[in-house]
C-alpha positions as CSV (number, residue, x, y, z in Angstrom):
1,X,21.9,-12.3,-16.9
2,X,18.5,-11.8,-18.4
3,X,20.3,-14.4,-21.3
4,X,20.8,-17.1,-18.7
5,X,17.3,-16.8,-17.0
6,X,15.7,-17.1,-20.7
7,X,18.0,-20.1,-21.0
8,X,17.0,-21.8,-18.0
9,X,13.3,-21.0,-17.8
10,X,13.1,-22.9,-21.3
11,X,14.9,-25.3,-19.9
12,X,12.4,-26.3,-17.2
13,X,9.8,-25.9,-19.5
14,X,11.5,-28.3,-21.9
15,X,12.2,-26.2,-24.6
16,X,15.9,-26.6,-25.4
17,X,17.1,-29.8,-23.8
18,X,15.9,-33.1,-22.6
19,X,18.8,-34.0,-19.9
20,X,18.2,-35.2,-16.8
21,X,18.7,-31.8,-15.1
22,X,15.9,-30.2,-17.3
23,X,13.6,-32.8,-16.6
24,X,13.9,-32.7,-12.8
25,X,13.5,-29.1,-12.7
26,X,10.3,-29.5,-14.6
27,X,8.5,-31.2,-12.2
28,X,9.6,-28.6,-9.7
29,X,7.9,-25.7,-11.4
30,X,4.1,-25.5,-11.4
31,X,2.0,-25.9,-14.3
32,X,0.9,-23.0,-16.3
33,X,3.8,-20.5,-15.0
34,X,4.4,-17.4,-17.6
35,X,7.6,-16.4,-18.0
36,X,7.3,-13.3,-15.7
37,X,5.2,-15.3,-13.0
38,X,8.7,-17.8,-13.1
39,X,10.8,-14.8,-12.4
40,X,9.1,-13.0,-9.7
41,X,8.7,-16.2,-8.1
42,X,12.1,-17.0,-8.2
43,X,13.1,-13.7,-6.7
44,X,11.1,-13.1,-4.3
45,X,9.4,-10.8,-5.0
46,X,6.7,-8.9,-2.2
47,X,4.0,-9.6,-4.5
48,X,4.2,-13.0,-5.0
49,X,2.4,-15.3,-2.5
50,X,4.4,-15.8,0.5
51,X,2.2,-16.4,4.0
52,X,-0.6,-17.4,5.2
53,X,-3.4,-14.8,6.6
54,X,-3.1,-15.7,10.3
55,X,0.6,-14.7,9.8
56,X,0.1,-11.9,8.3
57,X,-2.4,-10.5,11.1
58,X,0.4,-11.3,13.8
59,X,2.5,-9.4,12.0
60,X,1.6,-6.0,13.6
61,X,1.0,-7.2,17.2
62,X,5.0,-9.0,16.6
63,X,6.3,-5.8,15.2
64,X,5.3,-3.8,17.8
65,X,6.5,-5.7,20.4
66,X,9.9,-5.6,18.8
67,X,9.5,-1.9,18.7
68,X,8.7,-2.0,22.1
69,X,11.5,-3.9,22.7
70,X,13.7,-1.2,21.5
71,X,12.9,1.3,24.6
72,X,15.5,3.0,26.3
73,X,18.4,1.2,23.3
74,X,20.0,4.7,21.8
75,X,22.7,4.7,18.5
76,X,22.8,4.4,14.8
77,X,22.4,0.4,14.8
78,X,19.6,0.9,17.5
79,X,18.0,3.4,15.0
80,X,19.1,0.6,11.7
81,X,17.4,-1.6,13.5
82,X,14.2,0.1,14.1
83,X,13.9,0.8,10.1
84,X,14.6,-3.0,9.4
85,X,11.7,-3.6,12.1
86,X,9.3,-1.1,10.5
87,X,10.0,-2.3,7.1
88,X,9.4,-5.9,8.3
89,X,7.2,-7.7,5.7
90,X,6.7,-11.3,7.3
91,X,7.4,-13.2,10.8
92,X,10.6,-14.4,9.3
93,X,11.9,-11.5,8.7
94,X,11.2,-10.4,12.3
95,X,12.7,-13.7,13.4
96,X,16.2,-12.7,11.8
97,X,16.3,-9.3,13.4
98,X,16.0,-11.0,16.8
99,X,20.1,-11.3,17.2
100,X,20.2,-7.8,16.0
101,X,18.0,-7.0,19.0
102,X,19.7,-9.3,21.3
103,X,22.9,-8.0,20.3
104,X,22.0,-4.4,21.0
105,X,20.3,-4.8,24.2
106,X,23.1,-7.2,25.6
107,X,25.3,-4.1,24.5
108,X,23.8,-1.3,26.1
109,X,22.0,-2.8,29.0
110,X,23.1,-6.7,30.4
111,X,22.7,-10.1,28.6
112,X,20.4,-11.4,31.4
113,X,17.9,-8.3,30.1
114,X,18.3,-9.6,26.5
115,X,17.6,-12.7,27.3
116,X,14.3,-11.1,28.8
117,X,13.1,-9.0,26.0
118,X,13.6,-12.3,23.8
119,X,11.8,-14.1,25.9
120,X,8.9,-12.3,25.8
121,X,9.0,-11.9,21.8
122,X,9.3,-15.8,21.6
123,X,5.3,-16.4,21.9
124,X,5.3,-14.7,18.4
125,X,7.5,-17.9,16.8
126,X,5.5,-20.6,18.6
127,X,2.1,-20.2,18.4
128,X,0.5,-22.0,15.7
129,X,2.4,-24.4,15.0
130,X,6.1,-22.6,13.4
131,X,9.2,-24.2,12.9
132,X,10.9,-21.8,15.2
């Protein structure tokens, strides 16, 4: 594995071929990348820049509303689903855990109350301008 990300980091850097492939991948990558910089970026990693400030000060207002959101919900999954919330890093993440949520609270409780608890988490997805 490590052989094949050597391989293909030189190759957007131009190192080992000059194919087409290797040359639209270049201009993809930003200038002045180390090695490591390339690989944390491409994995994800936490500590690579990922959102802006004003998302990242909703975050705990948004997170606790989920939590909130939780009330009266009992079980494993409802208790899964609380660690996923509380290990939440960004609003996206929180944005995938919203089925989860519906799912549980449709479950336990009624659909029409699901839909309400969504509801209410929605003004964290469209403020400012998201995609969601």
């Amino acid at each position: 594995m490590l052989n094949a990300l050597l391989t293909r980091w030189a190759q957007t850097r131009g190192a080992l071929s000059t194919n087409f492939f290797a040359r639209s991948t270049q201009s993809a990558q930003p200038k002045g990348d180390s090695f490591w910089q390339t690989i944390l970026r491409r994995s994800g990693d936490p500590a690579a820049p990922a959102a802006s400030p004003a998302a990242v000060d909703a975050l705990p207002a948004a997170r606790a509303q989920f939590e909130a959101s939780l009330e009266g919900l009992q079980g494993e999954d409802t208790d899964t689903l609380a660690q996923m919330i509380s290990r939440s890093r960004s609003l996206d993440d929180l944005w995938h855990l919203r089925t989860r949520l519906y799912n549980e609270v449709a479950r336990q409780f009624s659909q029409y109350e699901a839909e309400q608890r969504l509801a209410a988490l929605q003004t964290h997805f469209t403020a400012g301008g998201r995609r969601h």
